[in-house]
C-alpha positions as CSV (number, residue, x, y, z in Angstrom):
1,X,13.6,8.9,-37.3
2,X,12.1,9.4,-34.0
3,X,13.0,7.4,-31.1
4,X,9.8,8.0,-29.2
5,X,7.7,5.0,-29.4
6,X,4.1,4.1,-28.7
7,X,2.8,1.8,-25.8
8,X,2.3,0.7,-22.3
9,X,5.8,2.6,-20.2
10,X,4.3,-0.4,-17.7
11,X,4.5,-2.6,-19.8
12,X,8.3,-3.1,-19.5
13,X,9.9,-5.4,-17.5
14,X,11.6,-3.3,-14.8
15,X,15.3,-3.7,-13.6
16,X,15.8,-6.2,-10.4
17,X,16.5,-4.6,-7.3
18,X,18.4,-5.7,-4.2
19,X,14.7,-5.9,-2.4
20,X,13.7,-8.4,-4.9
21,X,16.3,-10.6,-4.3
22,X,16.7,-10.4,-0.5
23,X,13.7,-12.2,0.4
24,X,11.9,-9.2,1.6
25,X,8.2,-9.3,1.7
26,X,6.5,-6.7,-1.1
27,X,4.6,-3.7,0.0
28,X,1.5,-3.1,-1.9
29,X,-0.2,0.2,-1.2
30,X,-3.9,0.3,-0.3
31,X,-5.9,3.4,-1.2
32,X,-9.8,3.8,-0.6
33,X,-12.0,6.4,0.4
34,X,-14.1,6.8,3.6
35,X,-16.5,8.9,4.7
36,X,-15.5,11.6,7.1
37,X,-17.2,10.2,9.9
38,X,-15.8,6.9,9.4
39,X,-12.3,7.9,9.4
40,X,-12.9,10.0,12.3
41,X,-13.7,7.1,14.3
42,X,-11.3,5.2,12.9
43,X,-8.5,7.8,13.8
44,X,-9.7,8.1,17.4
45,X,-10.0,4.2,17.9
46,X,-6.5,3.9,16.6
47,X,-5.4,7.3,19.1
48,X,-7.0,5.0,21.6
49,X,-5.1,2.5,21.4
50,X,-1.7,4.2,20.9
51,X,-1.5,2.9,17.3
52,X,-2.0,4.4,13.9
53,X,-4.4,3.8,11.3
54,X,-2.4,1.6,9.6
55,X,-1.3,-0.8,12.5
56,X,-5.0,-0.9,13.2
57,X,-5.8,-1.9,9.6
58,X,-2.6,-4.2,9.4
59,X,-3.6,-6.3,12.6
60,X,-7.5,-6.1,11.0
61,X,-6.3,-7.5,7.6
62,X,-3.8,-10.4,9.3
63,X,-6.3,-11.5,11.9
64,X,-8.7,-12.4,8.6
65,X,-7.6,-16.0,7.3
C-alpha cells in the first residue's frame, strides 16, 4: 500500500520551535506590488533618509493605531 496520502501539507500542525516559546514577536512577510514609479520614490525617500524601504514602511505601519 502506498504511503503517499492526499491533503492540505499545511494543514499539519508543525513542530514547536525555540522562537515560539521564547517570547519572540512573529515575523509575517508582507508582499505587494507597486508601480515602478511608486517604488522609485519610495526607494529615494527611504535613501534620503538613510533608511531602507522597510524601516520606512515599519515606522509607517507602527505610527497607524
Amino acid at each position: 500500500m502506498s504511503m503517499l496520502k492526499a491533503g492540505r501539507p499545511s494543514s499539519e500542525k508543525r513542530a514547536m520551535t525555540m522562537g515560539d516559546i521564547s517570547g519572540e514577536s512573529k515575523v509575517k512577510r508582507v508582499n505587494f506590488d507597486l508601480p515602478e514609479a511608486l517604488h522609485t520614490r519610495l526607494k529615494t525617500y527611504a535613501a534620503s533618509q538613510g533608511k531602507s524601504i522597510k524601516e520606512v514602511l515599519t515606522e509607517f505601519v507602527e505610527g497607524l493605531g
